[in-house]
C-alpha positions in Angstrom: 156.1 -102.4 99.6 154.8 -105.9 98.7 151.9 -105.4 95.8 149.7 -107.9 94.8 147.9 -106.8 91.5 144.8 -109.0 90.3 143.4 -109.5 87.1 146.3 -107.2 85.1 145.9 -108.7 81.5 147.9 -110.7 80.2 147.9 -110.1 76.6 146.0 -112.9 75.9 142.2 -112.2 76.4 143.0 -108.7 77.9 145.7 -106.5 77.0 148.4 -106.0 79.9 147.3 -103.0 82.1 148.9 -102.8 85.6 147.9 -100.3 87.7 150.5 -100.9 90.7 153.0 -98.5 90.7 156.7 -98.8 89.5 158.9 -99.1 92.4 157.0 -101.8 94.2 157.4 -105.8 94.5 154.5 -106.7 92.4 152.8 -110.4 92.2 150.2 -110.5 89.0 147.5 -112.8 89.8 145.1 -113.7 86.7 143.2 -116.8 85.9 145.1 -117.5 82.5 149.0 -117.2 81.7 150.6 -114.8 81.0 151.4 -114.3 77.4 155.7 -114.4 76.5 155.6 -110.5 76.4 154.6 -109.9 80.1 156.1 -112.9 81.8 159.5 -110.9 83.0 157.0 -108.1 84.0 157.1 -109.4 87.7 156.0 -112.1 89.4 152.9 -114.2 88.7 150.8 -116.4 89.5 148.0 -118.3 87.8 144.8 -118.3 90.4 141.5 -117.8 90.6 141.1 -114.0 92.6 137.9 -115.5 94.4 140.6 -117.8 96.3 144.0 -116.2 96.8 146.7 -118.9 97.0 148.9 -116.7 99.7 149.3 -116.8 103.6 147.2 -113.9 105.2 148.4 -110.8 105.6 151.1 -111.1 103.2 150.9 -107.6 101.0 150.6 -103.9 101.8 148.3 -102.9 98.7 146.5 -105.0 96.5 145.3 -103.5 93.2 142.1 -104.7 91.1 141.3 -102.8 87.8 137.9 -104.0 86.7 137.9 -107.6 87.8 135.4 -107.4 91.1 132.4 -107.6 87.9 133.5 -110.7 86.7 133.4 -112.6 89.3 130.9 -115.0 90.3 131.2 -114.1 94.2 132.3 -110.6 94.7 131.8 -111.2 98.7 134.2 -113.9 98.3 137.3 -112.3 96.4 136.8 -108.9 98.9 136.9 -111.3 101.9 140.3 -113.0 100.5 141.6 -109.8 99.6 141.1 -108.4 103.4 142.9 -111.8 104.4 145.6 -111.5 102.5 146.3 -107.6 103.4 148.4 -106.6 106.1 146.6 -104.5 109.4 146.5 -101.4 107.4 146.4 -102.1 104.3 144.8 -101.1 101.1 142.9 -102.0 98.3 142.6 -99.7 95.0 139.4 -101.2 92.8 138.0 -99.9 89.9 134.9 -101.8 88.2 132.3 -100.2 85.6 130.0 -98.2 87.2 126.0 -99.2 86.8 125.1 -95.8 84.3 127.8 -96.7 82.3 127.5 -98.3 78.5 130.8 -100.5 80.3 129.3 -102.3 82.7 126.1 -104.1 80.7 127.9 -104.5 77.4 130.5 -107.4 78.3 128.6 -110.4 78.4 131.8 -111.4 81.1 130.3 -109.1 83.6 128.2 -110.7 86.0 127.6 -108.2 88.1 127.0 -104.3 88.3 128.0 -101.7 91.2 127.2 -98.4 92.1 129.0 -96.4 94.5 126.6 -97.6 97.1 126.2 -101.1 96.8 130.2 -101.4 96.6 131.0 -99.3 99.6 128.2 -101.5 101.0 129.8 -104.7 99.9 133.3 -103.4 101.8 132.2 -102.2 104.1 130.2 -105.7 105.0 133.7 -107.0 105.1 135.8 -104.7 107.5 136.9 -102.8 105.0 136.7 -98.5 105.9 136.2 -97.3 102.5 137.5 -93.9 100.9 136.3 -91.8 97.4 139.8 -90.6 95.4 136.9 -88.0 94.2 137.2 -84.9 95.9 135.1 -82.2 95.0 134.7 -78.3 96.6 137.6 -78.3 98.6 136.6 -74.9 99.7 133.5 -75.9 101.6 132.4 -77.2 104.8 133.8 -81.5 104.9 130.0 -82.3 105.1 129.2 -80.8 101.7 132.3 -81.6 100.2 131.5 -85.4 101.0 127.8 -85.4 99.8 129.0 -83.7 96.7 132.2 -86.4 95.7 129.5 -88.9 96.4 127.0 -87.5 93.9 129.9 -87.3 91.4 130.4 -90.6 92.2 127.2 -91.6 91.2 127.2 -90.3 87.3 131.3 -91.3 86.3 131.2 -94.3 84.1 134.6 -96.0 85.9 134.5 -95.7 89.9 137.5 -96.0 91.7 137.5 -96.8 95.4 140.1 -97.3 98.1 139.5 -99.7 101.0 141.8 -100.1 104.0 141.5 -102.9 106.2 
């Protein structure tokens, strides 16, 4: 499976954190170098993730671990990760959520979500979107859903998945 994994760390302004998992052909895209202790790590490629250097549909899964707040145009780097994925495929994100002491104390972050308003945001782009958050597996699916949704609400790090 071809993994392209944005905004890692590179052990020079953030520590080196990868969330793709072992197994997989993995490119590392992040806007600085990669420091000498990461480099044989995989792939990588210096870019900015609001315009992805690669031909469309070129990876199965693309992974983004608290990046989509830093950027100035959100819309813009979930647009060129939908481009770049394969019919299909998927996109793992996890940003700060907006009651978390995370997401206003980096002066970096320029921008704060909530499980709505980034569902709304992929869903704007084509994306179907999914919660990893499943809560009361023993009732009915409408209850179960409203519930992971409020959970979803009060966790200080959401995680969602997006398949194109």
């Amino acid at each position: 499976m071809m993994c392209l994994e944005v905004g890692a760390g590179t052990n020079r302004s953030y520590r080196f954190a990868p969330r793709a998992p072992a197994g997989n052909m993995v490119v590392f895209l992040d806007i600085e170098p990669p420091g000498e202790d990461v480099k044989a790590c995989g792939m990588w490629v210096v870019a900015d993730a609001e315009r992805l250097p690669f031909r469309p549909e070129a990876f199965d899964r693309v992974y983004a671990s608290h990046v989509i707040e830093h950027l100035g145009s959100p819309a813009s780097f979930l647009g060129e990760v939908y481009r770049v994925l394969k019919r299909g495929g998927v996109l793992e994100l996890w940003t700060p959520n907006f009651l978390s002491a995370n997401a206003r104390g980096d002066p970096g972050h320029l921008h704060v979500f909530n499980i709505f308003s980034l569902a709304r945001a992929g869903k704007a782009t084509g994306f179907s979107i999914r919660l990893p958050v499943n809560a009361g597996s023993r009732l009915p699916k409408p209850l179960r859903r409203v519930l992971s949704i409020a959970i979803n609400i009060f966790l200080d790090e959401l995680h969602v998945i997006m398949r194109k």
